[in-house]
NUVO-553260 format. One record per residue: x, y, z of N, C-alpha, C in turn. Coordinates in nm, 2 decimals, always signed. Layout:
BEGIN
X; Y; Z; X; Y; Z; X; Y; Z
...
//
This chain:
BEGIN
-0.32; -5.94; +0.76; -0.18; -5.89; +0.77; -0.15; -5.79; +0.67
-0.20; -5.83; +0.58; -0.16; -5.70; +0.41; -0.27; -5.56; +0.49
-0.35; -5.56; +0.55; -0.41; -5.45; +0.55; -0.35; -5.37; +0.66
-0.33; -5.44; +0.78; -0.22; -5.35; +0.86; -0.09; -5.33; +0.81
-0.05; -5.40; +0.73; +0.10; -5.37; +0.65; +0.07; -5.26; +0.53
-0.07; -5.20; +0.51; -0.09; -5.09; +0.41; -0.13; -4.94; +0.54
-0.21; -5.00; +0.60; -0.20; -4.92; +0.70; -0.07; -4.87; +0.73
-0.02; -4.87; +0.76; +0.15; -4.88; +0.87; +0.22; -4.75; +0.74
+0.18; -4.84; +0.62; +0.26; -4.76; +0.53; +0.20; -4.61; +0.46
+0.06; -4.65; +0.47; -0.05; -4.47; +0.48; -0.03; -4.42; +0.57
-0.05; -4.44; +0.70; +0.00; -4.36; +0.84; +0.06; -4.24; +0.82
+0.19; -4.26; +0.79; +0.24; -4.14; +0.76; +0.21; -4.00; +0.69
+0.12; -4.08; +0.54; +0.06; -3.98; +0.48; -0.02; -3.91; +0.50
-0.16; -3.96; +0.60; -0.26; -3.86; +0.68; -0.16; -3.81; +0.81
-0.10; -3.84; +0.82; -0.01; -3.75; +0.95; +0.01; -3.66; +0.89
+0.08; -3.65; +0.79; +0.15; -3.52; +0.70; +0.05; -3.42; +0.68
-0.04; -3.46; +0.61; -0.14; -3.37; +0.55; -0.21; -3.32; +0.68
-0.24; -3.38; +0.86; -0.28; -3.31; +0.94; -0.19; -3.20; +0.99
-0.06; -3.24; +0.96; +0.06; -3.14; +1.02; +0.07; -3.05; +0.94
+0.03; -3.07; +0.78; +0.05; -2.95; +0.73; -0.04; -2.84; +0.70
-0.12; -2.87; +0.82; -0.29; -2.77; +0.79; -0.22; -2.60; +0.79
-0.30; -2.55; +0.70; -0.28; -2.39; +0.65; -0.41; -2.30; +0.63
-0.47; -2.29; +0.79; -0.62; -2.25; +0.76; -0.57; -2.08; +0.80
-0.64; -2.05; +0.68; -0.63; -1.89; +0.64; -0.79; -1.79; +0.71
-0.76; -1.76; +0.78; -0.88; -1.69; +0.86; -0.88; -1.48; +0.84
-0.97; -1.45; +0.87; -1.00; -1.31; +0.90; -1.01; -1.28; +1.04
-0.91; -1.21; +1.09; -0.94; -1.15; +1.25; -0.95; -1.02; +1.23
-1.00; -0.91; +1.35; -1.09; -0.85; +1.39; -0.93; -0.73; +1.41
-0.90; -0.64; +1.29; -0.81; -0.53; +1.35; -0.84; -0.48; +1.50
-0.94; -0.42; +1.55; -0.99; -0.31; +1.64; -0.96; -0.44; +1.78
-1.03; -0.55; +1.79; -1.02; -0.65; +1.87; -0.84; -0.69; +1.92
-0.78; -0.70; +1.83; -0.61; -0.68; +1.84; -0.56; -0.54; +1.91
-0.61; -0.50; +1.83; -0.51; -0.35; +1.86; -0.58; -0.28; +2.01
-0.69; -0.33; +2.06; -0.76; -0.35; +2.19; -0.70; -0.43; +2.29
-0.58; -0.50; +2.29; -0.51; -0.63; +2.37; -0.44; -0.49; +2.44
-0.40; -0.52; +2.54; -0.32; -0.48; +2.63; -0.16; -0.46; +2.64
-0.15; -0.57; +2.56; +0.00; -0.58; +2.49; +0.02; -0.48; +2.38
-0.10; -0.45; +2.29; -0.06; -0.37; +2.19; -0.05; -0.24; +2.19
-0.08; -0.14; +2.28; -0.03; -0.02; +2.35; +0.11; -0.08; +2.34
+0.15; -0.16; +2.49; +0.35; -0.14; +2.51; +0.43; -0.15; +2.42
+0.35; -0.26; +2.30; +0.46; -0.28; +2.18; +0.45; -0.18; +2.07
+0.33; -0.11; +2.05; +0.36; -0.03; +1.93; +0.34; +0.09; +2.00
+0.31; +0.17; +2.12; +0.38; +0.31; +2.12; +0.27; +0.38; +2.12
+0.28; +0.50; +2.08; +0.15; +0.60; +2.05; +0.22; +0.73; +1.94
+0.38; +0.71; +1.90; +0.38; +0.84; +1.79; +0.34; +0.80; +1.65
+0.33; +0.66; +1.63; +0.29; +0.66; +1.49; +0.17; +0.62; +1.47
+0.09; +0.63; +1.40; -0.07; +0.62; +1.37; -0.09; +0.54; +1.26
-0.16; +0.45; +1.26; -0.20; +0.33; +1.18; -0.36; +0.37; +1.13
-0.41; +0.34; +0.98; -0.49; +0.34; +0.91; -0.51; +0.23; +0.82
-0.64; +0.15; +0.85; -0.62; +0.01; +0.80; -0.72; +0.03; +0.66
-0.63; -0.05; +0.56; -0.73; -0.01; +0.41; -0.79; +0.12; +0.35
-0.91; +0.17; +0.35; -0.89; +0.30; +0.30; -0.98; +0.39; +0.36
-0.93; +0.36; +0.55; -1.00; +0.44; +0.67; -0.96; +0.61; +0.60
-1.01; +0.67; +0.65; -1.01; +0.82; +0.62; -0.89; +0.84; +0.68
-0.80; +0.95; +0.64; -0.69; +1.01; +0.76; -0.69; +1.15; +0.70
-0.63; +1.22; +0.79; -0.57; +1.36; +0.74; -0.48; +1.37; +0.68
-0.51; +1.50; +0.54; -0.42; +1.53; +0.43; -0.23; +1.45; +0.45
-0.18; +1.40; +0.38; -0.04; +1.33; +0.37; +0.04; +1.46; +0.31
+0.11; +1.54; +0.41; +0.22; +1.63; +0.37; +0.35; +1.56; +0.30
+0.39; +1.43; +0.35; +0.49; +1.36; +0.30; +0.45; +1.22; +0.27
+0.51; +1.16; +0.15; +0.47; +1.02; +0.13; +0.66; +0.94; +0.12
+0.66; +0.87; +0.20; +0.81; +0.85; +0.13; +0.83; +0.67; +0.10
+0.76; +0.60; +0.13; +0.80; +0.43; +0.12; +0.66; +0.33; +0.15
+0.68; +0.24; +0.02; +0.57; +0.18; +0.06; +0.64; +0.05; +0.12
+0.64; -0.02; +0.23; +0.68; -0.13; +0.26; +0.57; -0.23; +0.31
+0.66; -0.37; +0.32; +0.56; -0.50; +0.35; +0.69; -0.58; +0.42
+0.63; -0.63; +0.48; +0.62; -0.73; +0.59; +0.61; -0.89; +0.59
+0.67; -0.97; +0.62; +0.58; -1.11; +0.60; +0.66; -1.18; +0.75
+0.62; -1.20; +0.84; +0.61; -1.22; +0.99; +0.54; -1.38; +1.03
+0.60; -1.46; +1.11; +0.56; -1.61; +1.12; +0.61; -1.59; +1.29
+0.52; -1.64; +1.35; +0.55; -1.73; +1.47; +0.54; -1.87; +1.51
+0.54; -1.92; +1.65; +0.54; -1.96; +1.66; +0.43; -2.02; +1.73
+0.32; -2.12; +1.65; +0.17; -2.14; +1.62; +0.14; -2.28; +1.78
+0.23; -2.29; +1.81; +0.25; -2.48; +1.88; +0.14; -2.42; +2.06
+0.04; -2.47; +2.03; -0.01; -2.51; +2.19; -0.10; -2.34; +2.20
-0.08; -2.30; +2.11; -0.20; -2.14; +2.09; -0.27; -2.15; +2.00
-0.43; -2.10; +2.06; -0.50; -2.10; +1.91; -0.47; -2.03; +1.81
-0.60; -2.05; +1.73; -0.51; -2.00; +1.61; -0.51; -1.83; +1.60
-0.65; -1.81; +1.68; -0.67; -1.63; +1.71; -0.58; -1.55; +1.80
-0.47; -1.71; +1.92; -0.39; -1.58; +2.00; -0.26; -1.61; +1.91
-0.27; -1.74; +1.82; -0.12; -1.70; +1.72; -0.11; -1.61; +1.66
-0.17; -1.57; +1.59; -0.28; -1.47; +1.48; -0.25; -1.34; +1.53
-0.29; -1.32; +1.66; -0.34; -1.22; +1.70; -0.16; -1.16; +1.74
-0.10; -1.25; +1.79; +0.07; -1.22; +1.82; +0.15; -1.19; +1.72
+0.10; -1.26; +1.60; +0.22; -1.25; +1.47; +0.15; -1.09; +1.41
+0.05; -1.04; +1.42; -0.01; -0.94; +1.36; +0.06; -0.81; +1.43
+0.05; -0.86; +1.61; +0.16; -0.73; +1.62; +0.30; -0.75; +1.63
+0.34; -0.83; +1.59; +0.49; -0.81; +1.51; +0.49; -0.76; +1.38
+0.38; -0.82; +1.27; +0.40; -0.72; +1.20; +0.36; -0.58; +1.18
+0.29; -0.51; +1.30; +0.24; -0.42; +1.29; +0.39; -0.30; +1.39
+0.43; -0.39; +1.46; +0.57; -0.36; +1.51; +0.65; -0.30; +1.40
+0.71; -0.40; +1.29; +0.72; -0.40; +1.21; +0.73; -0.26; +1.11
+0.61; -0.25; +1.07; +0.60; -0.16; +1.02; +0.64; +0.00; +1.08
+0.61; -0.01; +1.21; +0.62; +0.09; +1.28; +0.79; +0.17; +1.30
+0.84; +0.05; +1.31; +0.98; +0.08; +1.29; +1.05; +0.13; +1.16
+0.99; +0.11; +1.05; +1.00; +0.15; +0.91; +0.95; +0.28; +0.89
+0.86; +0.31; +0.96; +0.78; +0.41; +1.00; +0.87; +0.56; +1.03
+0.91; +0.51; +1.13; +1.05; +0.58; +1.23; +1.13; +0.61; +1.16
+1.20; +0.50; +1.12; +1.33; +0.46; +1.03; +1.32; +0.58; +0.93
+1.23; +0.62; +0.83; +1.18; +0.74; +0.76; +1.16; +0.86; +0.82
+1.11; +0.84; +0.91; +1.09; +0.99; +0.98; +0.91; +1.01; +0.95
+0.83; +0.90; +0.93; +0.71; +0.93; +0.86; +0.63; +0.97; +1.04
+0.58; +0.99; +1.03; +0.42; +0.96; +1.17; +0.32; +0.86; +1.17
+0.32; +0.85; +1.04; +0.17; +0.76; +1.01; +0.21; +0.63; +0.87
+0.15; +0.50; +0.92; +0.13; +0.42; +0.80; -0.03; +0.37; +0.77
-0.02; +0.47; +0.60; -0.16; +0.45; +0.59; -0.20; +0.32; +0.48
-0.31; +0.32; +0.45; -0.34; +0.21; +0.32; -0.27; +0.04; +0.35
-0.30; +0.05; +0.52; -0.24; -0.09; +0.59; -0.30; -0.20; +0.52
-0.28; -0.29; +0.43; -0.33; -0.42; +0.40; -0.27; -0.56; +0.37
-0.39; -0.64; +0.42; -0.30; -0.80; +0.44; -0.23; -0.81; +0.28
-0.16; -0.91; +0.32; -0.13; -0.96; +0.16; -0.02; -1.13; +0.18
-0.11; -1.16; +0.29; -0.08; -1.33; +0.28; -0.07; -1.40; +0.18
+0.06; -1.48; +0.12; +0.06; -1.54; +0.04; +0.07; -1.42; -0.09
+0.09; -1.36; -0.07; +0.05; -1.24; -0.21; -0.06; -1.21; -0.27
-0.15; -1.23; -0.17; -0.34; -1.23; -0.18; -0.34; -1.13; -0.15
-0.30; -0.98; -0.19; -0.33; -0.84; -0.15; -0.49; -0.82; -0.13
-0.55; -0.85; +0.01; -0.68; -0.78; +0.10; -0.69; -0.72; +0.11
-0.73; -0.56; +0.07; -0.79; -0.46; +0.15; -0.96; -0.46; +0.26
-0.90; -0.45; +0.39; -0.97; -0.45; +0.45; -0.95; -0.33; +0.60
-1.10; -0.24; +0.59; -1.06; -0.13; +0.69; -1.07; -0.20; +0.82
-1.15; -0.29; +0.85; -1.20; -0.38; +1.02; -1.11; -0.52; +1.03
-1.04; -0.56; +0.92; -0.99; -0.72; +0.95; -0.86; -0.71; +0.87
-0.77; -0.80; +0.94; -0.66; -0.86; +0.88; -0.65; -1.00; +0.87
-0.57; -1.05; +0.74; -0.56; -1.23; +0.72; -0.49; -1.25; +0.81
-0.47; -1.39; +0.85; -0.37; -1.48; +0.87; -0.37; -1.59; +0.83
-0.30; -1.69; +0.85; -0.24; -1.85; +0.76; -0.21; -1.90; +0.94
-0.28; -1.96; +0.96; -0.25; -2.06; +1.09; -0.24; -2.23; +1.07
-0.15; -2.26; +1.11; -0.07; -2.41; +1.10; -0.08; -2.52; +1.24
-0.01; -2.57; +1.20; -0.02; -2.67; +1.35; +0.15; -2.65; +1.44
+0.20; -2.56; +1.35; +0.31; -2.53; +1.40; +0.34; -2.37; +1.40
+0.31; -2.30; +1.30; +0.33; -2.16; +1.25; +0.23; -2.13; +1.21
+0.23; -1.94; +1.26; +0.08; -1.88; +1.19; +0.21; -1.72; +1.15
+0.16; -1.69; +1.00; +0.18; -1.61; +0.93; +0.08; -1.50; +0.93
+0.18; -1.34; +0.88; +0.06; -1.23; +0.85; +0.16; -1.16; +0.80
+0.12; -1.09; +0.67; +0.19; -1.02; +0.59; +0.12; -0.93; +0.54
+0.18; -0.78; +0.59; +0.12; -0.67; +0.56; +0.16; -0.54; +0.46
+0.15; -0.51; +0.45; +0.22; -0.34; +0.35; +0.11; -0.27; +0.38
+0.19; -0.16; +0.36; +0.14; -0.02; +0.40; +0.26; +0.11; +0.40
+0.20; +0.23; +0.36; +0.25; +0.34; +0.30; +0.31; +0.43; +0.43
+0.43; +0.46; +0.44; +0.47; +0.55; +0.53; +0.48; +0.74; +0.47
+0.37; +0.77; +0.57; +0.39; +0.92; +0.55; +0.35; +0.98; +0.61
+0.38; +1.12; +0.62; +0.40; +1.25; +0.71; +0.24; +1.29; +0.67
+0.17; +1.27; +0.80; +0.03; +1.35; +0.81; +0.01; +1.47; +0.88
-0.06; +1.57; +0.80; -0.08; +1.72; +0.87; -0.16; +1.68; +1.03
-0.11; +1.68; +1.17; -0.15; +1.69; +1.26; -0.26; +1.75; +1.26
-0.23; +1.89; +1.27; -0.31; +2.03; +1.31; -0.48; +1.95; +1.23
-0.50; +1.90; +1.16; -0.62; +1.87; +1.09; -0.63; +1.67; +1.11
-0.65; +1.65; +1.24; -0.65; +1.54; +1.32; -0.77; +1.50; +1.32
-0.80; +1.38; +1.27; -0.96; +1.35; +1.28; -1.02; +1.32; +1.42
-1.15; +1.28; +1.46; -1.18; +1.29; +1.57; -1.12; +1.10; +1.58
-1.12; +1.07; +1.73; -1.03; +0.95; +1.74; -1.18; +0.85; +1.72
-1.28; +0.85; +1.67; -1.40; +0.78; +1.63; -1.35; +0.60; +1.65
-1.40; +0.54; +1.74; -1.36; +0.38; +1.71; -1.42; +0.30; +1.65
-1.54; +0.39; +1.52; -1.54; +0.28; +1.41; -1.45; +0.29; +1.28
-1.33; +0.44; +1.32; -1.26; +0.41; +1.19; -1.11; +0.37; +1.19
-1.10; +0.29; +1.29; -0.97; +0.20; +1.32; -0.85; +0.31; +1.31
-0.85; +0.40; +1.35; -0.74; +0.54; +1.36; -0.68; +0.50; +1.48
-0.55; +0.46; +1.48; -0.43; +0.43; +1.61; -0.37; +0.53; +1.64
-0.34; +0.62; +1.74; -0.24; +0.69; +1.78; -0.21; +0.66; +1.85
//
């Protein structure tokens, strides 16, 4: 009887610790930004450069902003949670983008939890049993068009 009466009273504690899982993974920028959804939601005037992809010369630099973005993790893996909260924050940024008057956000990088990542091919996330997180910053500015790289899909260049 004492052992089920210790049980009964641990229960709760391995419950907690399963509900409170916080597995922090690397997903696949180009694999995202390849979804179907992510055309309709981010557009095609502003151009994304992830980490320190090549872009053309920056005529204007005006704000560096960040992001920290959570959805809702319940009954999705952790890659299509992940993969959803990434384009919100990539939404996100895009609108700050605008908001400035910039064209392009370059020097895109995770920074989950304040773990500033530079990465040109992947971004973090924090996936839960409830919520999955992604928090990004990146630099808004005015890139010379006329000297446009070629649109190459190993260097993660979004227009």
């Amino acid at each position: 009887m004492k052992k089920l009466f210790f049980i009964f009273l641990l229960y709760p504690l391995f419950l907690q610790s399963a509900l409170a899982r916080d597995t922090i993974e690397n997903y696949s920028v180009s694999d995202t930004m390849a979804l179907e959804q992510s055309k309709s939601i981010l557009g095609n005037d502003i151009s994304f450069y992830f980490g320190n992809t090549e872009h053309p010369p920056v005529i204007q630099r005006f704000v560096t902003f960040g992001t920290s973005n959570k959805t809702n993790a319940f009954n999705k893996t952790d890659k299509e949670a992940c993969q959803w909260v990434f384009l919100s924050a990539m939404k996100e940024l895009r609108n700050k983008a605008r908001s400035v008057g910039a064209n392009a956000v370059i020097n895109i990088k995770s920074n989950y939890r304040d773990n500033l990542t530079i990465s040109d091919t992947t971004f973090q996330c924090g996936a839960g049993f409830l919520i999955a997180g992604v928090a990004l910053v990146g630099d808004m500015v005015t890139l010379d068009k006329a000297d446009t790289l070629t649109n190459d899909s190993s260097d993660y260049y979004y227009e």
